[in-house]
NUKOLPA-6919 format. One record per residue (C-alpha): residue number from 1; residue in one letter; z, y, x. Coordinates in steps of 0.001 Angstrom, whole numbers. Example, Ala and Ser with C-alpha at 12.3 -4.5 7.8 and 13.67 -1.06 7.14 Angstrom:
<sites>
<site 1; 'A'; <7800; -4500; 12300>>
<site 2; 'S'; <7140; -1060; 13670>>
</sites>
This chain:
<sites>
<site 1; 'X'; <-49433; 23505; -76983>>
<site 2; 'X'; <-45617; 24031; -75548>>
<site 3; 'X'; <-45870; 25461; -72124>>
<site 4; 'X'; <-44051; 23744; -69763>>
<site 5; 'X'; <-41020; 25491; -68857>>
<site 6; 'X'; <-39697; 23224; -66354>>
<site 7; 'X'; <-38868; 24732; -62829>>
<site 8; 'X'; <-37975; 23388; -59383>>
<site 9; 'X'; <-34498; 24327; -57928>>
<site 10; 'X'; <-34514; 25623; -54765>>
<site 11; 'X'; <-33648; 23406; -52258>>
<site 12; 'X'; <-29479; 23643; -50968>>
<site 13; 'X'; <-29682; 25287; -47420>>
<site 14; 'X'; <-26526; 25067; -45112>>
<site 15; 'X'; <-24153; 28526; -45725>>
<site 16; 'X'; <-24372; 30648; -42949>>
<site 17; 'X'; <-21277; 30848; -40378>>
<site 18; 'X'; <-18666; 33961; -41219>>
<site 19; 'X'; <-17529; 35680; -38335>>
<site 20; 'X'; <-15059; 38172; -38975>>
<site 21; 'X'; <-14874; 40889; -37111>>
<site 22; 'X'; <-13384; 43353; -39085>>
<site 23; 'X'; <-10628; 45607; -37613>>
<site 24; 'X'; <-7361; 43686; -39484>>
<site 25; 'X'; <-8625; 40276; -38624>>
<site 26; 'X'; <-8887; 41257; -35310>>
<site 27; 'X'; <-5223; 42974; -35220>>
<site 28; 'X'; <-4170; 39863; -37214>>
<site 29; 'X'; <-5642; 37937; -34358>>
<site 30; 'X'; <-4279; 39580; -31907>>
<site 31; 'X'; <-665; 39252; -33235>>
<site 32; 'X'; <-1061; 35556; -33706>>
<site 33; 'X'; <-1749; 35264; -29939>>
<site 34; 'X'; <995; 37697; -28811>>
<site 35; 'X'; <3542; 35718; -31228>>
<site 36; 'X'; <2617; 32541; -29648>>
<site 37; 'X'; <2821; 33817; -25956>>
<site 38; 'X'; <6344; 35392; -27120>>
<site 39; 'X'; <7670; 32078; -28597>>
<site 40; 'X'; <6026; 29785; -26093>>
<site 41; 'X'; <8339; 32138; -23641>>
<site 42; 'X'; <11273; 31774; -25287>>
<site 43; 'X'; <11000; 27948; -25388>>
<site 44; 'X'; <10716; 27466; -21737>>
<site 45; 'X'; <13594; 29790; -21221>>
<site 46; 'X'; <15336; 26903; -23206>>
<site 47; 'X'; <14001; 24110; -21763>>
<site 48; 'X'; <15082; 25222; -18166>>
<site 49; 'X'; <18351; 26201; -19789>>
<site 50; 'X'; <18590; 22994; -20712>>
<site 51; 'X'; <16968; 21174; -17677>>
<site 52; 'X'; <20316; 22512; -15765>>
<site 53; 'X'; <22816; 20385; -18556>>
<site 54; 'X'; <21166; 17234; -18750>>
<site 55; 'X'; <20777; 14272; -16512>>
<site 56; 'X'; <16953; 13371; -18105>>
<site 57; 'X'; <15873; 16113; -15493>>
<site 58; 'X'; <12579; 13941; -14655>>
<site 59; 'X'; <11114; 14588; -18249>>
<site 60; 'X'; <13250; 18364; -18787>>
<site 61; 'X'; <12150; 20368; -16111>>
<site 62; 'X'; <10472; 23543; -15180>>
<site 63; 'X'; <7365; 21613; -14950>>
<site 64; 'X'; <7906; 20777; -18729>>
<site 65; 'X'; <8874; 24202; -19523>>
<site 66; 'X'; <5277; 25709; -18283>>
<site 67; 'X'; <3056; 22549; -19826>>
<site 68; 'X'; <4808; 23431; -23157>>
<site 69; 'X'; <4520; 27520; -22282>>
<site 70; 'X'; <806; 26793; -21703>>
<site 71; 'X'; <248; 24814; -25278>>
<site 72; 'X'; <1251; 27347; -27433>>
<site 73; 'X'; <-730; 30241; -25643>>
<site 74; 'X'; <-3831; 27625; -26030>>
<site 75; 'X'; <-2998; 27239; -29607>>
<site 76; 'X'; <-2333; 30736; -30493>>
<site 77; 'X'; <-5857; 31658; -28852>>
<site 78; 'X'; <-7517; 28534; -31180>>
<site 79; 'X'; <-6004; 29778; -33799>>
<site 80; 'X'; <-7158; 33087; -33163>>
<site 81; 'X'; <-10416; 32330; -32776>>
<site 82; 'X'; <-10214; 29853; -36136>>
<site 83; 'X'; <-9137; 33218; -37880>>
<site 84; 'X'; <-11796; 35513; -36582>>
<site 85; 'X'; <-14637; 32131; -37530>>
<site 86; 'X'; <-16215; 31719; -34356>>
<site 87; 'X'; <-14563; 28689; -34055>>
<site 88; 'X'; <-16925; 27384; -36984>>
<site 89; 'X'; <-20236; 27984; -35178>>
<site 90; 'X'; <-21988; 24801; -34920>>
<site 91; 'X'; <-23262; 22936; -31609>>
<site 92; 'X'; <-25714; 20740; -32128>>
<site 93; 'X'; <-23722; 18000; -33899>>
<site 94; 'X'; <-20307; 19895; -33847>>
<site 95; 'X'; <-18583; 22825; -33465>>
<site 96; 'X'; <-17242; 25415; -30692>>
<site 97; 'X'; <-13667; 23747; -32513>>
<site 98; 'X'; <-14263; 20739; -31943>>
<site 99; 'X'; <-15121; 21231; -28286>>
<site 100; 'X'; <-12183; 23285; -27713>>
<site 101; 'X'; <-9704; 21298; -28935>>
<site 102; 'X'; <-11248; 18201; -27146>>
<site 103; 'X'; <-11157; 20331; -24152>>
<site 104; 'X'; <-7462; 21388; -24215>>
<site 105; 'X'; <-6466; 17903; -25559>>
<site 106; 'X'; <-8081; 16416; -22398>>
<site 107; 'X'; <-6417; 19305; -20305>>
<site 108; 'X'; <-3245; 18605; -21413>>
<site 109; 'X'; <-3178; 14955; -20857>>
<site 110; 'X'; <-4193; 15653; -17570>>
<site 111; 'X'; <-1268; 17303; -16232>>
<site 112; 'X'; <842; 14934; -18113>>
<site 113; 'X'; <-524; 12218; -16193>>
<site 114; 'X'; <-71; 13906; -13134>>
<site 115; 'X'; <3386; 14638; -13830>>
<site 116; 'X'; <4076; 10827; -14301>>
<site 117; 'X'; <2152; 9862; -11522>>
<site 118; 'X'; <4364; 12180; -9551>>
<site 119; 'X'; <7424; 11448; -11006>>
<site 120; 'X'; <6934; 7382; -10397>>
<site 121; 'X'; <6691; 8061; -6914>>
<site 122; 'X'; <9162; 10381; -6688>>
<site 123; 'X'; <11899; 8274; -8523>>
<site 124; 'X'; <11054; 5402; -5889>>
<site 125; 'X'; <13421; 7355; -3323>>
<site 126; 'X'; <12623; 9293; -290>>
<site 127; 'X'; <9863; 7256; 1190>>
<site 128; 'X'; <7473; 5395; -1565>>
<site 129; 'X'; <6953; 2001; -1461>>
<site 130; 'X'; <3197; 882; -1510>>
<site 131; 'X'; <3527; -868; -4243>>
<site 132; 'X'; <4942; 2202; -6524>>
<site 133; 'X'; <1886; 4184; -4981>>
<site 134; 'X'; <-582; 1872; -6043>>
<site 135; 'X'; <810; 1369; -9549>>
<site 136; 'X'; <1379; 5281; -10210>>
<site 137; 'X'; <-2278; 5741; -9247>>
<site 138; 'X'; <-3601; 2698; -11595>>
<site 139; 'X'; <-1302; 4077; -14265>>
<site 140; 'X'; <-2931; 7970; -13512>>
<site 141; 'X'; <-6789; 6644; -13287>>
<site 142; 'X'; <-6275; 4557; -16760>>
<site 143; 'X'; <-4484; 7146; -18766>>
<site 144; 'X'; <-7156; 9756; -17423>>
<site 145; 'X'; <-9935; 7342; -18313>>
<site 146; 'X'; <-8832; 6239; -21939>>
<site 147; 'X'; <-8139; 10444; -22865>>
<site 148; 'X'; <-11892; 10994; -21562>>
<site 149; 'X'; <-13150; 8705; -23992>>
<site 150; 'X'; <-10525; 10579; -26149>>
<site 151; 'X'; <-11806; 13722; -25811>>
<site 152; 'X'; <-15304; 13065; -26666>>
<site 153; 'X'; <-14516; 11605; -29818>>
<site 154; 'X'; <-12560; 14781; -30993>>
<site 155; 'X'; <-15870; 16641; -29714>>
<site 156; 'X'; <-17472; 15530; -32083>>
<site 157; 'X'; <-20019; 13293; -29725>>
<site 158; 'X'; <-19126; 9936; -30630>>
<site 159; 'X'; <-22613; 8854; -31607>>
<site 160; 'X'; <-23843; 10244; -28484>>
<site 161; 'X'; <-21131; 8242; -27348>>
<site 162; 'X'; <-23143; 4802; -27026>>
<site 163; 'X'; <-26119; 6723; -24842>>
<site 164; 'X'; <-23513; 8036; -22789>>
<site 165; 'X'; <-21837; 4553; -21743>>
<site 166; 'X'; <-25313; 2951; -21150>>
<site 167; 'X'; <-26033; 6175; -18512>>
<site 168; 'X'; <-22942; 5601; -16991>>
<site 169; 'X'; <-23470; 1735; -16769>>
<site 170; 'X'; <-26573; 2382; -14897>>
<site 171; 'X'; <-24946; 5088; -12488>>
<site 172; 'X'; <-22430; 2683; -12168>>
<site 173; 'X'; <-25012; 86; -10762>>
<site 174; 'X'; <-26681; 2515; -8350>>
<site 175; 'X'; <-23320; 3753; -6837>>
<site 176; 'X'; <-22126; 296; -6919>>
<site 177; 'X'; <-24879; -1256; -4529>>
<site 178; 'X'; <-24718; 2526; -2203>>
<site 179; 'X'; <-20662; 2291; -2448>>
<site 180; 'X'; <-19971; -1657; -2314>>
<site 181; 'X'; <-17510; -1549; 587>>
<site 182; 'X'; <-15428; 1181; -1140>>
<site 183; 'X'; <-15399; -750; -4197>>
<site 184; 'X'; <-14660; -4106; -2588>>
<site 185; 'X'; <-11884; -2279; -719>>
<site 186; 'X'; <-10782; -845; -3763>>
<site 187; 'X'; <-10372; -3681; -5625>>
<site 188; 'X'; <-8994; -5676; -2426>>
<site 189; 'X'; <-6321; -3425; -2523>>
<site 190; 'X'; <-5307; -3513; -6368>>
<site 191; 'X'; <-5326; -7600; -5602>>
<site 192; 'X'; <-2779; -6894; -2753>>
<site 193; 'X'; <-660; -4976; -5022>>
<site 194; 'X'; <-113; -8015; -7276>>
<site 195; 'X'; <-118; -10790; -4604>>
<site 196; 'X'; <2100; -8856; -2300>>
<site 197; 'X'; <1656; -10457; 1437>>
<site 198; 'X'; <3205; -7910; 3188>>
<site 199; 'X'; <5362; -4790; 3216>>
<site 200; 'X'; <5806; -1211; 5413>>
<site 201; 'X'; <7716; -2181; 8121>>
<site 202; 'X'; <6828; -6526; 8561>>
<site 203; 'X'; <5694; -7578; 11922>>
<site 204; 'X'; <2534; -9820; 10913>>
<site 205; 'X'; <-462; -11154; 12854>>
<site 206; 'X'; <-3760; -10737; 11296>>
<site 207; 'X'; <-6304; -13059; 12839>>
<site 208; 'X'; <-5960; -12180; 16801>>
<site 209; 'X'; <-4024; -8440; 15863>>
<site 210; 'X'; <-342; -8343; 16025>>
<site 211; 'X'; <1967; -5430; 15318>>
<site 212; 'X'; <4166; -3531; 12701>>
<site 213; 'X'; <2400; -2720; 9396>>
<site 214; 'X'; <2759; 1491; 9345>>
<site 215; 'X'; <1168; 1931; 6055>>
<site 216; 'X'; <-639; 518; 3054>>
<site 217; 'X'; <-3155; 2590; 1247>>
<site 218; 'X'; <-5216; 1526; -1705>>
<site 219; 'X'; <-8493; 1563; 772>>
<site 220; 'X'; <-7300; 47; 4457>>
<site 221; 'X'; <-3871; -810; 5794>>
<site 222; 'X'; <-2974; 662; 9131>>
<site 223; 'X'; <-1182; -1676; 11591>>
<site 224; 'X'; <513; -399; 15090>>
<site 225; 'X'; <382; -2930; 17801>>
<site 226; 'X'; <2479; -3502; 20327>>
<site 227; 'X'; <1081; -1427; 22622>>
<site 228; 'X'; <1792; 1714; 20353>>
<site 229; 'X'; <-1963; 1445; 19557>>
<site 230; 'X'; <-2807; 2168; 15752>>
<site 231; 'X'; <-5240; -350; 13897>>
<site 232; 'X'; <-6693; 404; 10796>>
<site 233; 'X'; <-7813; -2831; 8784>>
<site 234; 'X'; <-9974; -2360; 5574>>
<site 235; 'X'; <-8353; -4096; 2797>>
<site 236; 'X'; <-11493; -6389; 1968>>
<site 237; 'X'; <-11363; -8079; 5609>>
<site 238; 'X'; <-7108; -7690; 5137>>
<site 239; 'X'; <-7783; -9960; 2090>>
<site 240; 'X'; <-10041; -12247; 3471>>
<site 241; 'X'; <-7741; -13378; 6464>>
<site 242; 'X'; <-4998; -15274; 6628>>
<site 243; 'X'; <-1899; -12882; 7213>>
<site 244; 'X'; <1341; -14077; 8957>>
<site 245; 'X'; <4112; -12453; 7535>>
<site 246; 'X'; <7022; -12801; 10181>>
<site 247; 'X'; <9580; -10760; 8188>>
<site 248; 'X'; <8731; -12078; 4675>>
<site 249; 'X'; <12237; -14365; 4652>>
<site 250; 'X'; <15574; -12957; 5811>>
<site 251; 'X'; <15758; -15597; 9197>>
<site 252; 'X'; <13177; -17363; 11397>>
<site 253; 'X'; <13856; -20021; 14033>>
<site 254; 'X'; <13683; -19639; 17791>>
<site 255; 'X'; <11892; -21953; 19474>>
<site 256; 'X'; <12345; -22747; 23128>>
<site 257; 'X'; <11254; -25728; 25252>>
<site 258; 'X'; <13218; -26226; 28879>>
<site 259; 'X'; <12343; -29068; 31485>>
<site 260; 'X'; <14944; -30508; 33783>>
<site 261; 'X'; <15191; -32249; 36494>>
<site 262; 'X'; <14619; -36205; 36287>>
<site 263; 'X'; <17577; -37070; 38515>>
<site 264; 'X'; <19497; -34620; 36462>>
<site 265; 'X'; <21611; -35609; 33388>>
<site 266; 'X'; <20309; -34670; 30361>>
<site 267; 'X'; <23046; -35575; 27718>>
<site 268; 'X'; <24963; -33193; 29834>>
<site 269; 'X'; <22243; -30683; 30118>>
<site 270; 'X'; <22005; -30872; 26291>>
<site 271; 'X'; <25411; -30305; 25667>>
<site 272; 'X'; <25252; -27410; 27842>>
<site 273; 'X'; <23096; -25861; 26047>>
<site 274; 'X'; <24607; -25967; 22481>>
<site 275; 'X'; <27537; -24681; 23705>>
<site 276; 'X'; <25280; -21369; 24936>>
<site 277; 'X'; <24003; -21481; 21681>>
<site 278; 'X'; <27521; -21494; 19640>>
<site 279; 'X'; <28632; -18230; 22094>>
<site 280; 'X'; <26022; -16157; 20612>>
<site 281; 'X'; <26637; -14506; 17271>>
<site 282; 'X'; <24009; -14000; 15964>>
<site 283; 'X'; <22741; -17869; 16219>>
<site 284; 'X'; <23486; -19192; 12840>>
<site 285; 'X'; <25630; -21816; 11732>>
<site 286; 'X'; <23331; -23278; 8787>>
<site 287; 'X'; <20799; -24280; 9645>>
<site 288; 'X'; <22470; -26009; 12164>>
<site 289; 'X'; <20582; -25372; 15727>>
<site 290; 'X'; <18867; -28524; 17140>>
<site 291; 'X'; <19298; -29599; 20736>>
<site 292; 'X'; <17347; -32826; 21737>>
<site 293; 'X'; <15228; -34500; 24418>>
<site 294; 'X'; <11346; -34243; 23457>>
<site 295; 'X'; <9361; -36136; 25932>>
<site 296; 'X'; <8925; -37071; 29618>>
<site 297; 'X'; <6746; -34608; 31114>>
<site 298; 'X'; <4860; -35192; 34784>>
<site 299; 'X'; <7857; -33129; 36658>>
<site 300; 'X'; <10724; -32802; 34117>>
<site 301; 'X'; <12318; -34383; 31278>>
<site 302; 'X'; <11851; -31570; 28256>>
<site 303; 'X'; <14299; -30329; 25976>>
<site 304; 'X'; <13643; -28683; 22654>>
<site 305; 'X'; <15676; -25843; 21445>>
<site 306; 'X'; <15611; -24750; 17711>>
<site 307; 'X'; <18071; -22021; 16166>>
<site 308; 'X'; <18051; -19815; 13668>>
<site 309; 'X'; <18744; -16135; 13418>>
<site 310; 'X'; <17923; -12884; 11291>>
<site 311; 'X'; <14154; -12054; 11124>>
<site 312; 'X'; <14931; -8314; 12758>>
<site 313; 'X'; <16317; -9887; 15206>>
<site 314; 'X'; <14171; -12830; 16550>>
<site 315; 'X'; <13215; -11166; 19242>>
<site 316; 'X'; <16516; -10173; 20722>>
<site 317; 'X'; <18145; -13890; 19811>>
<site 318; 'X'; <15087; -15354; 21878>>
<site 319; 'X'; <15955; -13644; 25216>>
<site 320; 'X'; <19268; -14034; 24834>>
<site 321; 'X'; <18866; -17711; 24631>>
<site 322; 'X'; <16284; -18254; 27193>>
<site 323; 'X'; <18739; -15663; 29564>>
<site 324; 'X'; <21930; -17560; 28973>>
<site 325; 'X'; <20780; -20845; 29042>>
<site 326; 'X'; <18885; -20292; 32268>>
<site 327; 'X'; <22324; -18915; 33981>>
<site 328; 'X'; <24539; -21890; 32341>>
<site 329; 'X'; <22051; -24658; 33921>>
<site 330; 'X'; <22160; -22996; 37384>>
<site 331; 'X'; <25949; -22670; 37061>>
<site 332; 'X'; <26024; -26179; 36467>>
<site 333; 'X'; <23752; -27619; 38971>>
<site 334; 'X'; <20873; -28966; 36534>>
<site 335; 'X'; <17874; -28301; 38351>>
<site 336; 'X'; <14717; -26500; 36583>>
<site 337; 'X'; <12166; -28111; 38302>>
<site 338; 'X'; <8990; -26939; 39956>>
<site 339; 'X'; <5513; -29036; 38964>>
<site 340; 'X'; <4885; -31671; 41592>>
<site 341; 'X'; <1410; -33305; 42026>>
<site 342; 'X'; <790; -36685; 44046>>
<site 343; 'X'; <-2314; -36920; 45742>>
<site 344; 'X'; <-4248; -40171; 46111>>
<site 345; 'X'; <-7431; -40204; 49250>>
<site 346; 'X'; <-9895; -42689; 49150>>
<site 347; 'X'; <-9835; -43205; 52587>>
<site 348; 'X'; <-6505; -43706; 54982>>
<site 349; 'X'; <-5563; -40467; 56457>>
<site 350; 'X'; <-5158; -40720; 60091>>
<site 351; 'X'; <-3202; -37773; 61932>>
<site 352; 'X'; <-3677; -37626; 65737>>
<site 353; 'X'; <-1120; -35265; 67873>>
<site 354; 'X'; <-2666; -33891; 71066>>
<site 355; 'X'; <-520; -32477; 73948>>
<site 356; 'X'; <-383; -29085; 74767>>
<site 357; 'X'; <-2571; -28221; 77865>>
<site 358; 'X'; <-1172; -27336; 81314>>
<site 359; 'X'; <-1944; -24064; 83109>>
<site 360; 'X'; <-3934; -24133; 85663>>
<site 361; 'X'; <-851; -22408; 88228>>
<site 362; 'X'; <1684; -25759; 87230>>
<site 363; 'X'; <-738; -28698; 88370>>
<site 364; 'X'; <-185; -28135; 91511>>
<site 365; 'X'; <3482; -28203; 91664>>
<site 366; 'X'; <4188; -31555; 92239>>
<site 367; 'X'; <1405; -32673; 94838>>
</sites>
C-alpha cells in the first residue's frame, strides 16, 4: 500500500514589522529631517520676500511663510520615521502612519481655517460688521467639522466610523436637553444673520426697551438705552419679538400734533406753519410735508404736522419743528390754548355775600 505522502502547509502568518535601527538608516534619517528643515527655511525666506512685492498679501504673508515652514519639518520627520519602519507598526486596525498623517492633515487644516476666519474679518475694515463675524465663524466651525471627519478616514477608523456618529448622536441628545438655551440662542443668532433686522449702530425698540444696538454676538445682542444703561438681550427672546428698526431706511417722518385756539384762524395758522417748515434744511422737499386740520378737540382745533427728514437726524428735525413753530404762532398772535372744562351742578348754586363786621370801638360813633 502507497503511503500517503500528502502534507498540510503551514498556515500564512502576518510578516513581522522591520524597524531599522541600524546606524546609516538612522544618519540617513537624520539628514532627511535636517534637509527638510533647511529647505522649508529657505522657502519662507521667499515667501516673505515675496509677500513685500505683491498686492495678494492676505494669502502671501509671514503667516503663510511659517504654515508652509512647519509642513515640510512635519514631512521630513514622517518621512523619517517611514525610513527607520516604525511608521509601519500596526494599531489595532491601522498604523502609527496612518494616525500621523491624519493627525498633521487635521493640524494643518486647522490653522488654515483660522487664517481665513481671520482674514474675513480682517478684510471687512477696521471695525467688523456682525454679519462678517458670524459668517467667518460658520465658515471656521464647518471647514473644522468636515476635516474631522477627514481625518478619521485617513486614520484608518472609518468602520469605527459608524459607532462613533451614533455616540456622538446620543451625547448630542444629553447636552442638547442640559444646553437648550445655548443652542436655541445659537441657532437664533445664525437666523438673524440671514434675516438681518438690525445693524451696530440702529436705534430700535424691542418690546418696552429702547436704545442704540452696541453689539451683535452670535449668543445675545447688547443694546444701550438711553440712559447710558447697557442691556443684554439673548438672541432667542431677540428673535421672538417684534423689533422696530428706526434707522433701517435712510428718512423717517416727524410727527407733531398742535391745538389752537377756536377763535383763532386756522388757514392762517396752517400756513404759518409750512412756511417754518420750508426754513429748515433739513425738512425735505419729497415727500412733500403735510400741514392740515385733524379734528375739533374739547379746547382747540388740532393741526397735524408730517415732514420728513434723515433717519440720524429725526431727533434734531423734531425739536426744531416743535421750537420754531411754537415761537412763529406766538409771534403771530395764534393762541395755544389751555384745556377748559364746563361744569354742570344738579342743583342751582346760590352765593350769599355777608358784610364785614364792625368793631366793637366804631358803634358808638354815631349815637
Amino acid at each position: 500500500m502507497a503511503a500517503n505522502n500528502t502534507t498540510t502547509a503551514p498556515s500564512a502568518s502576518p510578516a513581522p514589522i522591520q524597524i531599522d535601527l541600524s546606524l546609516l538608516t538612522i544618519v540617513e534619517a537624520a539628514l532627511i529631517v535636517f534637509g527638510m528643515i533647511v529647505l522649508g527655511r529657505v522657502v519662507r525666506k521667499i515667501i516673505i520676500r515675496k509677500s513685500k512685492e505683491t498686492s495678494l498679501t492676505w494669502i502671501i504673508n509671514e503667516d503663510t511663510a511659517d504654515i508652509v515652514f512647519r509642513m515640510f519639518v512635519l514631512g521630513g520627520i514622517i518621512w523619517a520615521l517611514y525610513l527607520l519602519g516604525i511608521m509601519s507598526y500596526g494599531l489595532g486596525p491601522t498604523t502609527v502612519g496612518n494616525i500621523a498623517f491624519a493627525m498633521g492633515f487635521f493640524y494643518f487644516s486647522y490653522l488654515i481655517a483660522k487664517k481665513s476666519k481671520d482674514y474675513m474679518i480682517m478684510s471687512s475694515g477696521k471695525k467688523a460688521q456682525p454679519d462678517t463675524i458670524v459668517k467667518a465663524k460658520v465658515f471656521y466651525y464647518v471647514f473644522i467639522t468636515i476635516t474631522f471627519f477627514m481625518a478619521l478616514s485617513f486614520a484608518g477608523v472609518s468602520t469605527e466610523l459608524s459607532a462613533l456618529l451614533a455616540a456622538a448622536g446620543i451625547t448630542g441628545i444629553v447636552l442638547g436637553f442640559s444646553a437648550q438655551t445655548v443652542v436655541s440662542n445659537f441657532i437664533s443668532g445664525v437666523f438673524m444673520y440671514f434675516d438681518k433686522p438690525l445693524l451696530i449702530g440702529d436705534h430700535v425698540k424691542i418690546g418696552e426697551l429702547e436704545g442704540v444696538v452696541e453689539d451683535i454676538k452670535i449668543l445675545s445682542t447688547r443694546i444701550r438705552a438711553w440712559d447710558g444703561t447697557l442691556i443684554r438681550i439673548p438672541n432667542e427672546k431677540l428673535f421672538n419679538s417684534n423689533i422696530v428698526n428706526f434707522m433701517r431706511y435712510p428718512v423717517r417722518r416727524v410727527d407733531v400734533n398742535i391745538g389752537i385756539a377756536y377763535a383763532a384762524d386756522a388757514e392762517r395758522a396752517v400756513e404759518i406753519i409750512k412756511k417754518v417748515l420750508d426754513d429748515i434744511p433739513l425738512v425735505l422737499v419729497e415727500p412733500e410735508p403735510l400741514v392740515y386740520v385733524t379734528n375739533l378737540g374739547e379746547s382747540s382745533v388740532n393741526i397735524a404736522i408730517k415732514a420728513w427728514a434723515p433717519s440720524e437726524r429725526w431727533f434734531d428735525v423734531r425739536t426744531r419743528i416743535i421750537h420754531d413753530v411754537k415761537r412763529a404762532l406766538d409771534e403771530a398772535g395764534i393762541e395755544i390754548p389751555f384745556p377748559q372744562r364746563v361744569n354742570w351742578f344738579a342743583n342751582e348754586l346760590k352765593v350769599r355775600i355777608e358784610e364785614p363786621r364792625k368793631k366793637s370801638g366804631e358803634s358808638g360813633e354815631g349815637a
